[in-house]
LONUBA-459341 format. One record per atom (N, C-alpha, C, O, CB): z negated, y, x negated; residue in three letters; residue number from 1. Coordinates in nm, 2 decimals, m for minus. Each point is the difference from the previous one (the first is absolute). Last residue first. Glycine has a CB too. Layout:
pz Z py Y px X res ALA n NUM
...
This chain:
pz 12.42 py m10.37 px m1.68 res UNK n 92
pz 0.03 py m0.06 px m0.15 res UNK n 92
pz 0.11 py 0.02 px m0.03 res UNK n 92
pz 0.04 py m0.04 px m0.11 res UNK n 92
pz m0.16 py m0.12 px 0.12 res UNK n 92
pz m0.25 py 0.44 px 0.29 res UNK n 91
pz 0.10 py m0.03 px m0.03 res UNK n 91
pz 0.06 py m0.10 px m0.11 res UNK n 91
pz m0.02 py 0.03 px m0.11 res UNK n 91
pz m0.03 py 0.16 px 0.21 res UNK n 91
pz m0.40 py m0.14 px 0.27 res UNK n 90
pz 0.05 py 0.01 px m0.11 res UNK n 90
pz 0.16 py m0.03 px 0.00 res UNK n 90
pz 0.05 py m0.08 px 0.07 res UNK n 90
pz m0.28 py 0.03 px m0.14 res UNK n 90
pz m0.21 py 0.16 px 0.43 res UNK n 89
pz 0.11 py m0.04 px 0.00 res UNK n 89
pz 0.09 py 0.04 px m0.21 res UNK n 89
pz 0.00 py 0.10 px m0.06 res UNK n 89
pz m0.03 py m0.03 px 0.43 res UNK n 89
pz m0.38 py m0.17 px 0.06 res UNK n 88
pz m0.01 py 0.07 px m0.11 res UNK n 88
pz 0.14 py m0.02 px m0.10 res UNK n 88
pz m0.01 py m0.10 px m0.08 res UNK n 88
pz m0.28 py 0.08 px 0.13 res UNK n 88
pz 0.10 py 0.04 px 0.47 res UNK n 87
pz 0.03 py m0.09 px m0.09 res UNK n 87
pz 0.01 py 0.13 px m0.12 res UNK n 87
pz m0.01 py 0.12 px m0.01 res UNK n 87
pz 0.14 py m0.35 px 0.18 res UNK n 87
pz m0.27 py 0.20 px 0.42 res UNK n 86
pz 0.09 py 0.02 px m0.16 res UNK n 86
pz m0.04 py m0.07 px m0.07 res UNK n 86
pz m0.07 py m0.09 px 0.04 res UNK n 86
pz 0.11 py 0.28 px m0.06 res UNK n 86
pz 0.03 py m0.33 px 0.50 res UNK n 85
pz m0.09 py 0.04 px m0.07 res UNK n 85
pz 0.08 py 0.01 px m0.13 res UNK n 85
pz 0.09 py m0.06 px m0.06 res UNK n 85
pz m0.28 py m0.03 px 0.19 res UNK n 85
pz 0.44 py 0.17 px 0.23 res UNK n 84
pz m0.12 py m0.14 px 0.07 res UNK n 84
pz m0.10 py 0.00 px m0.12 res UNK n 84
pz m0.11 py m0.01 px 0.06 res UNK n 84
pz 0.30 py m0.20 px 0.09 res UNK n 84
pz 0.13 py 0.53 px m0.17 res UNK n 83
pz m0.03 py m0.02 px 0.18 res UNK n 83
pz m0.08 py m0.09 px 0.03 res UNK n 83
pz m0.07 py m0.02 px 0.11 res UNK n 83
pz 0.27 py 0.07 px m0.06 res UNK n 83
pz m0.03 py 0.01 px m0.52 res UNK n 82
pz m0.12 py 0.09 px 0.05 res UNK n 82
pz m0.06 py 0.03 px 0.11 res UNK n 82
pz m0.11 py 0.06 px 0.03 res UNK n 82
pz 0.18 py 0.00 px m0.16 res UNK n 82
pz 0.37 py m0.27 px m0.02 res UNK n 81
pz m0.15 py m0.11 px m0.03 res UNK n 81
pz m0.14 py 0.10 px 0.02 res UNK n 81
pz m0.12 py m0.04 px 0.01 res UNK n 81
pz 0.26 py m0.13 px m0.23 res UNK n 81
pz 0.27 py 0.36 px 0.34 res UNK n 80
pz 0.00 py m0.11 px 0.07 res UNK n 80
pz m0.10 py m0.08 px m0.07 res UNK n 80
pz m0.07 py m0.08 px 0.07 res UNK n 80
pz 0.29 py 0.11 px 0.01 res UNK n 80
pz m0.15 py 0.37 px m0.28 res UNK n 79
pz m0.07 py 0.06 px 0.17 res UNK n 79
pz 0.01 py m0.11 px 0.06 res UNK n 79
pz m0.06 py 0.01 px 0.10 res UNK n 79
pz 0.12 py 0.24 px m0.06 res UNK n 79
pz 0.12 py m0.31 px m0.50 res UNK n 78
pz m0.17 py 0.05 px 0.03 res UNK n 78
pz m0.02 py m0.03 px 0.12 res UNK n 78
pz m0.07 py m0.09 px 0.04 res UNK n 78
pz 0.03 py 0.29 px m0.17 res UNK n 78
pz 0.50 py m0.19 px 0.09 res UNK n 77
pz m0.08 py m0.17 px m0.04 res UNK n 77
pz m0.17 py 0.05 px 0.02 res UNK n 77
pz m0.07 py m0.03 px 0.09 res UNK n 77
pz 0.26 py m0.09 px m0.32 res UNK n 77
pz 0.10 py 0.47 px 0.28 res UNK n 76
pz 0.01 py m0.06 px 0.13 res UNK n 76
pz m0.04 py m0.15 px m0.06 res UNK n 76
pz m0.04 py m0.08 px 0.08 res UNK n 76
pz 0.24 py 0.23 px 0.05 res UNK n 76
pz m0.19 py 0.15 px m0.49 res UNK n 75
pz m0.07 py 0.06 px 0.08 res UNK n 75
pz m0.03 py m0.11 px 0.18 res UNK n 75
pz m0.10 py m0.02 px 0.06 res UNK n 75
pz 0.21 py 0.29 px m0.24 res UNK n 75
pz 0.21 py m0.34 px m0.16 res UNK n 74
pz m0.09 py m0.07 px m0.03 res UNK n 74
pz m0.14 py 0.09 px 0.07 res UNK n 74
pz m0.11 py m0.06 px m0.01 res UNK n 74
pz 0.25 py m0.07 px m0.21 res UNK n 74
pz 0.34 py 0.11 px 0.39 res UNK n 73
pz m0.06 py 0.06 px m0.08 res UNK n 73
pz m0.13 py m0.08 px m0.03 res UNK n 73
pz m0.05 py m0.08 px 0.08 res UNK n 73
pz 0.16 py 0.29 px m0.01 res UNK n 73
pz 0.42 py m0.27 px 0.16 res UNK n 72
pz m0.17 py m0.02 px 0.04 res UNK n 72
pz m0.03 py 0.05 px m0.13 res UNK n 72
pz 0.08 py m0.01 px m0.09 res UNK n 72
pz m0.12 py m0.23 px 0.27 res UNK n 72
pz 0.50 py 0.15 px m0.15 res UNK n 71
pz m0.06 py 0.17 px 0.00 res UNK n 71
pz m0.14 py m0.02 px 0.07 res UNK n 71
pz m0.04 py 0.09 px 0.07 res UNK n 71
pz 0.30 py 0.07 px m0.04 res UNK n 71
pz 0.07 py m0.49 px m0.34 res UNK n 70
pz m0.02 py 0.00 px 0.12 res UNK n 70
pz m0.11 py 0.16 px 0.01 res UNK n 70
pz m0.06 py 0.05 px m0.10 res UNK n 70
pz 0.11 py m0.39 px 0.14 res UNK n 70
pz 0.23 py 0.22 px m0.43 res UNK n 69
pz 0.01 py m0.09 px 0.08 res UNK n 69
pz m0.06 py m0.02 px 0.17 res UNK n 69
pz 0.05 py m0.06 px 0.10 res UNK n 69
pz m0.03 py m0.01 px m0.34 res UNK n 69
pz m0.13 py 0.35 px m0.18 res UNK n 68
pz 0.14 py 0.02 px 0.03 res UNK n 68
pz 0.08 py m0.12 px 0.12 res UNK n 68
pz 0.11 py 0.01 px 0.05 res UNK n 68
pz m0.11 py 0.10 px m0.34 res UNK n 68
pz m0.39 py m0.27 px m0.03 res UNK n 67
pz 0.01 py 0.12 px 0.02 res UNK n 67
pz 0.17 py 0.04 px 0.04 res UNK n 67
pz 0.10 py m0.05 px m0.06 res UNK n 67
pz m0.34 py 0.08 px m0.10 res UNK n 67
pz m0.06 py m0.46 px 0.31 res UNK n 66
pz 0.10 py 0.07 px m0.10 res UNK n 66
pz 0.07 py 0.11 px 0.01 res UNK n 66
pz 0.08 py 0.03 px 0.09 res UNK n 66
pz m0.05 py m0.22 px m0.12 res UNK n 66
pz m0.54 py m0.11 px 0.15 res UNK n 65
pz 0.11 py 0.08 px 0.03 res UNK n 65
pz 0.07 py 0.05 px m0.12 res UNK n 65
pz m0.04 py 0.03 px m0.11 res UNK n 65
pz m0.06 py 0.03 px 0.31 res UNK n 65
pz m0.35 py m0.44 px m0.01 res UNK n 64
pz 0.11 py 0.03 px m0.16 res UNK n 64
pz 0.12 py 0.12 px 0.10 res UNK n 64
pz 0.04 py m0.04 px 0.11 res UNK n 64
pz m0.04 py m0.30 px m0.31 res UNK n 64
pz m0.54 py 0.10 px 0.18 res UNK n 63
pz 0.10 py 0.06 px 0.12 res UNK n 63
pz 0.11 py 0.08 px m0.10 res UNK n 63
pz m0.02 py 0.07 px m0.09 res UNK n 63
pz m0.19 py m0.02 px 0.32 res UNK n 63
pz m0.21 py m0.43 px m0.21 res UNK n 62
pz 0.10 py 0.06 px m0.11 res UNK n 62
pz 0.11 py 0.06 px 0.08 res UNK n 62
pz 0.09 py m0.06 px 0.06 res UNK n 62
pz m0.13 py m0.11 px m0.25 res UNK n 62
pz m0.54 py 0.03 px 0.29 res UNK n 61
pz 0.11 py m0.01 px 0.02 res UNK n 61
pz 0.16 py 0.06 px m0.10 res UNK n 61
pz m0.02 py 0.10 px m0.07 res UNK n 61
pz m0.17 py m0.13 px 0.29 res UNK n 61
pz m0.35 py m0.31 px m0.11 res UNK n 60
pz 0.07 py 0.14 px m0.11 res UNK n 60
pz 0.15 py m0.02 px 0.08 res UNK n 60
pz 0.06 py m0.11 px 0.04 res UNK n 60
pz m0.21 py 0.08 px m0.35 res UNK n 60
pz m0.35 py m0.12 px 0.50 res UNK n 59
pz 0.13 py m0.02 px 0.02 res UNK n 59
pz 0.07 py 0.10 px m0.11 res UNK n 59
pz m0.04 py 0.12 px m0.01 res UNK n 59
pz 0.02 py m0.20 px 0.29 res UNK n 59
pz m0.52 py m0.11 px m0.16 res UNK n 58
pz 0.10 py 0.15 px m0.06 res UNK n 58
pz 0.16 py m0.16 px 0.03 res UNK n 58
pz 0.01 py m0.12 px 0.01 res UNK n 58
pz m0.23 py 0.37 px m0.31 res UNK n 58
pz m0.36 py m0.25 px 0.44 res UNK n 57
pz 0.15 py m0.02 px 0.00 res UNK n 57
pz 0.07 py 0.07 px m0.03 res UNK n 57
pz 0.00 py 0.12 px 0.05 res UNK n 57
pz m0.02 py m0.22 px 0.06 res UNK n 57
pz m0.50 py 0.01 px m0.16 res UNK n 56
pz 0.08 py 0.11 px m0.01 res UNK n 56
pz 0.12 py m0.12 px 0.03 res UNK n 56
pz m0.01 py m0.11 px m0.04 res UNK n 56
pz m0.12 py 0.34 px m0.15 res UNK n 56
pz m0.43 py m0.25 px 0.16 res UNK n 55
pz 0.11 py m0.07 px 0.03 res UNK n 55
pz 0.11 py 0.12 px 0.02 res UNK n 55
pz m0.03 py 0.10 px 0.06 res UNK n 55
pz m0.10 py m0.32 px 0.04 res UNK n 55
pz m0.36 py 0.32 px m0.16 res UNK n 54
pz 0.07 py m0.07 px m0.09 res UNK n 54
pz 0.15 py m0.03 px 0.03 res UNK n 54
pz 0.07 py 0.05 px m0.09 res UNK n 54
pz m0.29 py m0.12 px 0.05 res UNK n 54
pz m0.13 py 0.27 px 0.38 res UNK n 53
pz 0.03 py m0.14 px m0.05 res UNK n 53
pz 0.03 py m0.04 px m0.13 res UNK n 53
pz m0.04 py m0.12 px m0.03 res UNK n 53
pz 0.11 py 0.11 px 0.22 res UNK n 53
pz m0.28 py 0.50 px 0.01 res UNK n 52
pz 0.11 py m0.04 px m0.03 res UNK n 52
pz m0.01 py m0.16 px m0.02 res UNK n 52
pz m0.10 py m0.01 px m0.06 res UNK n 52
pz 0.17 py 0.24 px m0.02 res UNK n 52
pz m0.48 py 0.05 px 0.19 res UNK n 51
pz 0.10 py 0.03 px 0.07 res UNK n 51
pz 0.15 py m0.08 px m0.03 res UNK n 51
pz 0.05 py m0.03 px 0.10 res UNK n 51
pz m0.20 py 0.24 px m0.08 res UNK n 51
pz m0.15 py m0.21 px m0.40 res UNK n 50
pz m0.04 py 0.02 px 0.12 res UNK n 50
pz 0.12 py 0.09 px 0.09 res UNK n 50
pz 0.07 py 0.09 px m0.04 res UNK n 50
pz m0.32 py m0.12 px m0.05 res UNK n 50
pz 0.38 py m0.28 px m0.26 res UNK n 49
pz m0.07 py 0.10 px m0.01 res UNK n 49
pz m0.04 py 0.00 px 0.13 res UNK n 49
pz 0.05 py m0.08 px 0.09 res UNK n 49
pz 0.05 py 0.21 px m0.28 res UNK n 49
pz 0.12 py m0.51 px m0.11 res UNK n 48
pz m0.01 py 0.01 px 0.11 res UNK n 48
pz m0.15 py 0.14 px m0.05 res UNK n 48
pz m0.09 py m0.01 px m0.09 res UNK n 48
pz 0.22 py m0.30 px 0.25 res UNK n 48
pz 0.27 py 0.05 px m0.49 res UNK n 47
pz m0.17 py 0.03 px 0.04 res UNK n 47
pz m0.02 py 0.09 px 0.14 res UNK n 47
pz 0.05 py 0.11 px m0.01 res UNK n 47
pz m0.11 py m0.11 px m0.26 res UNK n 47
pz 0.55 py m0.20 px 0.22 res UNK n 46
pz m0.06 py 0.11 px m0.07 res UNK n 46
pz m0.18 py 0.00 px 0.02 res UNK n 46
pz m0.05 py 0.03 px 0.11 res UNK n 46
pz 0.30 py 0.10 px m0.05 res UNK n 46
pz 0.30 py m0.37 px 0.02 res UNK n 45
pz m0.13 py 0.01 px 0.02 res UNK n 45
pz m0.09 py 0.06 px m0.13 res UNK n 45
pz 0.01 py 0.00 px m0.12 res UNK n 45
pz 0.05 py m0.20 px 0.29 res UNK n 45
pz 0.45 py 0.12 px 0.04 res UNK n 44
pz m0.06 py 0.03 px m0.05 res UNK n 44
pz m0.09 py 0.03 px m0.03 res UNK n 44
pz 0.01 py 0.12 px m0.03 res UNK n 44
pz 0.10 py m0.13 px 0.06 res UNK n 44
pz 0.38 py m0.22 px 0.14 res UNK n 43
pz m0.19 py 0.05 px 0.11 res UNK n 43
pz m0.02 py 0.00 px m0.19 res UNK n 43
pz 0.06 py m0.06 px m0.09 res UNK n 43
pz m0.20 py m0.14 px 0.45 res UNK n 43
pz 0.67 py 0.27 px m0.22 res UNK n 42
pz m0.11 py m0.08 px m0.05 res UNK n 42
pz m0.17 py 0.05 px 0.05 res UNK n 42
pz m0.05 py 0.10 px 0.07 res UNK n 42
pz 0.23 py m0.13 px m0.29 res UNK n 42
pz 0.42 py 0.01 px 0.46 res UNK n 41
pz m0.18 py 0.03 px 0.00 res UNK n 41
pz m0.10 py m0.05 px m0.13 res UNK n 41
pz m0.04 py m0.12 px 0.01 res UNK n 41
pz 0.06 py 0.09 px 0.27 res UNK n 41
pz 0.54 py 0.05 px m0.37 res UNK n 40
pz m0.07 py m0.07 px 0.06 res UNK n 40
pz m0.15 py 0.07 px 0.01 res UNK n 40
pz m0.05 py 0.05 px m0.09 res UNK n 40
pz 0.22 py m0.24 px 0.04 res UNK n 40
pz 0.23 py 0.52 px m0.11 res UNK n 39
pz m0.08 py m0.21 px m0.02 res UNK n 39
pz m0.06 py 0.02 px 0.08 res UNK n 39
pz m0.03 py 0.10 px 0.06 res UNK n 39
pz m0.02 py m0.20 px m0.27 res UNK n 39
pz 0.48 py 0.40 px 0.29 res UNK n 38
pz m0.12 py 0.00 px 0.02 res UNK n 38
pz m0.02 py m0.19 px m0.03 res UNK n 38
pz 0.05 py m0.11 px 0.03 res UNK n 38
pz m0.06 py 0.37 px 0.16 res UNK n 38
pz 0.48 py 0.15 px m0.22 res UNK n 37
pz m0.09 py m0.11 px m0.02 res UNK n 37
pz m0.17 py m0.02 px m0.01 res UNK n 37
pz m0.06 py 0.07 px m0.07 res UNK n 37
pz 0.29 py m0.08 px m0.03 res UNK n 37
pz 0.23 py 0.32 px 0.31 res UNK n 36
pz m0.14 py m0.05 px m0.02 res UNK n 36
pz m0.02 py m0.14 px m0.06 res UNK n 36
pz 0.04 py m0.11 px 0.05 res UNK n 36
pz m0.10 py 0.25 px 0.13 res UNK n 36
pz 0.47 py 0.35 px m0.06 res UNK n 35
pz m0.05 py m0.21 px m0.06 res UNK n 35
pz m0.11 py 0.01 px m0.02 res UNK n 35
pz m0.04 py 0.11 px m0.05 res UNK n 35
pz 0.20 py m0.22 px m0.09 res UNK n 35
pz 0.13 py 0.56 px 0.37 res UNK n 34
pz m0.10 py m0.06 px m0.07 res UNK n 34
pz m0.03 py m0.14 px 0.00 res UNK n 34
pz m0.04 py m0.05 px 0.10 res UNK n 34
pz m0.03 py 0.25 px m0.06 res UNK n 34
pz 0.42 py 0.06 px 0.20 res UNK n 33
pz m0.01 py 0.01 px m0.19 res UNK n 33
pz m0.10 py m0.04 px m0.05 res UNK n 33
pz 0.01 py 0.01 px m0.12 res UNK n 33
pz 0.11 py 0.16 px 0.10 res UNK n 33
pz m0.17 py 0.02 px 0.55 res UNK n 32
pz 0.12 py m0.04 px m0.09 res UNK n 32
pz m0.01 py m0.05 px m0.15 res UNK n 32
pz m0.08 py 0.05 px m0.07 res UNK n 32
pz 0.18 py 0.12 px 0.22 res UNK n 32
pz m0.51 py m0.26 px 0.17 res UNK n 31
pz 0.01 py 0.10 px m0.07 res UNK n 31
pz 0.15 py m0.03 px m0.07 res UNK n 31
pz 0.02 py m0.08 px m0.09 res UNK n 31
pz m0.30 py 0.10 px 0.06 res UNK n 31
pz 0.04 py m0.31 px 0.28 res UNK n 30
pz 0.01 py 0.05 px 0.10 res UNK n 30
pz 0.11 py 0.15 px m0.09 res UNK n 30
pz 0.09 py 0.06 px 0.06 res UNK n 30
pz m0.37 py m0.20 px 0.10 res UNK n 30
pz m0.02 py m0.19 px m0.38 res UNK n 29
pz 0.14 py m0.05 px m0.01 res UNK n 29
pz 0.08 py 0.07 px 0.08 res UNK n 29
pz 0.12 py m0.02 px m0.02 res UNK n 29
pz m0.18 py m0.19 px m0.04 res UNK n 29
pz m0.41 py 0.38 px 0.06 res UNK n 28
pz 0.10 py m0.03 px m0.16 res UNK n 28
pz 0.16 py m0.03 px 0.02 res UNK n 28
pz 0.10 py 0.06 px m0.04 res UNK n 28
pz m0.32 py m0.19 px m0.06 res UNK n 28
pz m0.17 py 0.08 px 0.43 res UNK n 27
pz 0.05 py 0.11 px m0.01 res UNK n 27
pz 0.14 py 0.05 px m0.09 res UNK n 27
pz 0.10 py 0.05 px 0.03 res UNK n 27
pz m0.35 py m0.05 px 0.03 res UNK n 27
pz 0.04 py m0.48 px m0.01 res UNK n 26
pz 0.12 py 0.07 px 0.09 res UNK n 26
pz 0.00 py 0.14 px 0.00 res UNK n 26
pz 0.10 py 0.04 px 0.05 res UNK n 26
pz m0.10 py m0.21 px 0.08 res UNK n 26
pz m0.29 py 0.02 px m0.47 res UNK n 25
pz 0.09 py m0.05 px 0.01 res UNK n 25
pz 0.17 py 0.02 px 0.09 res UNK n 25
pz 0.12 py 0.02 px m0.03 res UNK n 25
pz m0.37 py m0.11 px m0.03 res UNK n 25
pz m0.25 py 0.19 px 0.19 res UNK n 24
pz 0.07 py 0.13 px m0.12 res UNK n 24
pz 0.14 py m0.08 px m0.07 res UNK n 24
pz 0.09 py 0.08 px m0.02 res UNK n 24
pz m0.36 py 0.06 px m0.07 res UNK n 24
pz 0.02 py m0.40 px 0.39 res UNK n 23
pz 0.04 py 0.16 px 0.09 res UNK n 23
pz 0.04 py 0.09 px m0.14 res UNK n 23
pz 0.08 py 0.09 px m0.01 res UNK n 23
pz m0.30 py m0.08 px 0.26 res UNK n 23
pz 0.11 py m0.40 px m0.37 res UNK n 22
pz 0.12 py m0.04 px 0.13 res UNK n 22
pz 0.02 py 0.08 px 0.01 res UNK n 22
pz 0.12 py 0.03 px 0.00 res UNK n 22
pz m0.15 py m0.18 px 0.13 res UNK n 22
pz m0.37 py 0.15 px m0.37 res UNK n 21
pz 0.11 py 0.03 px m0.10 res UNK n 21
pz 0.11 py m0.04 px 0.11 res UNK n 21
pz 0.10 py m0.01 px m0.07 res UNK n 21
pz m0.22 py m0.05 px m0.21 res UNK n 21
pz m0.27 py 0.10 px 0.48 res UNK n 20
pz 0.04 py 0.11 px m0.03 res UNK n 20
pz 0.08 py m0.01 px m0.11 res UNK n 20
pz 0.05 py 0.10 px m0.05 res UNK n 20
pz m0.23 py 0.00 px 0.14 res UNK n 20
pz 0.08 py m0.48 px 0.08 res UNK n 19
pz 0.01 py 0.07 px 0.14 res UNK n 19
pz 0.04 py 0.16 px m0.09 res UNK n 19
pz 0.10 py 0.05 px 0.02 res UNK n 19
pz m0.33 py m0.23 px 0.19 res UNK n 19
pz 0.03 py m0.19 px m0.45 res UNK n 18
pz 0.19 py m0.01 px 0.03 res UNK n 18
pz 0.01 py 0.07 px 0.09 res UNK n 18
pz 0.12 py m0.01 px 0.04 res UNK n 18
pz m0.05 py m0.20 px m0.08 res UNK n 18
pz m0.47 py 0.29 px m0.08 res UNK n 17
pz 0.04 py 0.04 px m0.07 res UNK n 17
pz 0.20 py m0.03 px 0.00 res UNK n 17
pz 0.10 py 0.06 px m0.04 res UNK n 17
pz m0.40 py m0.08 px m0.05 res UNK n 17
pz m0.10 py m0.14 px 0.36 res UNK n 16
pz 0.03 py 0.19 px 0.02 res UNK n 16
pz 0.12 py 0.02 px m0.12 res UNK n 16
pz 0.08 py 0.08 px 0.02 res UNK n 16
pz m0.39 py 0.04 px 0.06 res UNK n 16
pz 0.15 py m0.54 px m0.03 res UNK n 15
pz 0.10 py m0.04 px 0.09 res UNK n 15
pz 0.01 py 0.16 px 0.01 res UNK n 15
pz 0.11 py 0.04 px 0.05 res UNK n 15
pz m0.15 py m0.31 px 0.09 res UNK n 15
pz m0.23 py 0.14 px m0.52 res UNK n 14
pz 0.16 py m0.03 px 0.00 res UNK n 14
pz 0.06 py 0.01 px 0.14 res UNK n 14
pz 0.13 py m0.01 px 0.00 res UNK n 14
pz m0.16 py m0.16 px m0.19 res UNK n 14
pz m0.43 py 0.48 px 0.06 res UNK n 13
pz 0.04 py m0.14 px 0.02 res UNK n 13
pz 0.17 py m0.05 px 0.03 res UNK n 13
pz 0.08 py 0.06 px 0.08 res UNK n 13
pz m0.34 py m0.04 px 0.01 res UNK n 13
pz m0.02 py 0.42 px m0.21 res UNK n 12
pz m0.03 py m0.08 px 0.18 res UNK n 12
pz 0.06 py m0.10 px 0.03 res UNK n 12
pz 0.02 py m0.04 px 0.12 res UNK n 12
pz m0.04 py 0.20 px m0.02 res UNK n 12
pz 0.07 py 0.14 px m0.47 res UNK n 11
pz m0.17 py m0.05 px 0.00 res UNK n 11
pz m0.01 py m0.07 px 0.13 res UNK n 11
pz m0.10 py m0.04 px 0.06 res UNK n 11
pz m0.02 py 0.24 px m0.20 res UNK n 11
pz 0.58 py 0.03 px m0.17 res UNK n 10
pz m0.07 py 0.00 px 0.19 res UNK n 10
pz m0.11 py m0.11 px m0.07 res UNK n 10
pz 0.03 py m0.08 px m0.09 res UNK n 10
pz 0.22 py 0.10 px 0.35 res UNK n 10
pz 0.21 py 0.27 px m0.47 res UNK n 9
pz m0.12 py m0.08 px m0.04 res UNK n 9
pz m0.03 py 0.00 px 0.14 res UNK n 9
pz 0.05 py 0.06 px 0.09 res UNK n 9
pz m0.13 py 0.00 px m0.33 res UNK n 9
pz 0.59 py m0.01 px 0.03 res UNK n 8
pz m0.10 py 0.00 px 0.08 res UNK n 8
pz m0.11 py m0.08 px m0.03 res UNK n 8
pz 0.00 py m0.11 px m0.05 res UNK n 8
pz 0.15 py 0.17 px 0.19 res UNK n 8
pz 0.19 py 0.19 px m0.53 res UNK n 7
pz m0.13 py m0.10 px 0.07 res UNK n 7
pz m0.04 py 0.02 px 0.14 res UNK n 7
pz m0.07 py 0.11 px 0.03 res UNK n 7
pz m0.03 py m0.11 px m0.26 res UNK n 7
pz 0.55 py 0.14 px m0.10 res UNK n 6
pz m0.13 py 0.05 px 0.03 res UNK n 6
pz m0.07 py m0.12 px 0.04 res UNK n 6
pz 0.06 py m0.11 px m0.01 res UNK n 6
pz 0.00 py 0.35 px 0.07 res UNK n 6
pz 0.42 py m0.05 px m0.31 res UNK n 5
pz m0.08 py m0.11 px 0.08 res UNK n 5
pz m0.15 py 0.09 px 0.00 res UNK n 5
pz m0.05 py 0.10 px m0.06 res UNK n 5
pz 0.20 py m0.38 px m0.04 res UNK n 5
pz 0.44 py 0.40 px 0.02 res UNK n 4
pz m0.15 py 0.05 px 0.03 res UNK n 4
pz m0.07 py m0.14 px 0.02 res UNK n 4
pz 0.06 py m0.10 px 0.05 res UNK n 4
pz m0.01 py 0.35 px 0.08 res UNK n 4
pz 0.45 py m0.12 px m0.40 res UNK n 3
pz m0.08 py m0.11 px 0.08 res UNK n 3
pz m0.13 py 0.08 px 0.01 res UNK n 3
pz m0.04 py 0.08 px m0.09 res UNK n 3
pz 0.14 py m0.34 px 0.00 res UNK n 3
pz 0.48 py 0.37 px 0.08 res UNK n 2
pz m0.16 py 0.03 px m0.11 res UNK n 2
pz m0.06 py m0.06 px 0.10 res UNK n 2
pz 0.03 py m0.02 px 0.12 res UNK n 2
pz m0.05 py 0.26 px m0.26 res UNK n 2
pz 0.48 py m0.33 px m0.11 res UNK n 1
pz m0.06 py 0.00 px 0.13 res UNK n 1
pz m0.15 py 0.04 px m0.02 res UNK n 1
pz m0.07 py m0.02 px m0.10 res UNK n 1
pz 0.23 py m0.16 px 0.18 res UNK n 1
């Protein structure tokens, strides 16, 4: 089975951040043949720059398909987590 994960990030605090991992979430599962798994919101804090807070929320997510099993492409996973913000995306 091959697995992608990536990171939603957001600086605007835990209630923006379940709000855009829901929406890319239901994009996902919306998708024939594709499983998700997603941890939990961690906050992350960072020396504070100008203009920026410091404070980060990330959500990681594990989006698993089997090859030969369902005909969504991992091209159609991008363009659904990319609808709401990209990401930076790895294979394991």
């Amino acid at each position: 089975m091959a697995t992608m994960t990536f990171e939603s990030i957001t600086e605007q605090g835990p209630d923006q951040m379940d709000k855009q991992a829901g929406q890319i979430e239901d994009l996902l599962t919306a998708l024939p043949g594709i499983q998700i798994q997603r941890e939990p919101t961690r906050p992350l804090h960072f020396p504070p720059e100008p203009g920026r807070s410091g404070n980060q929320w990330r959500t990681r997510f594990y989006v698993m398909k089997q090859p030969g099993r369902t005909q969504t492409t991992w091209n159609q996973v991008y363009d659904a987590v990319n609808s709401i913000k990209a990401a930076y995306y790895k294979f394991l």
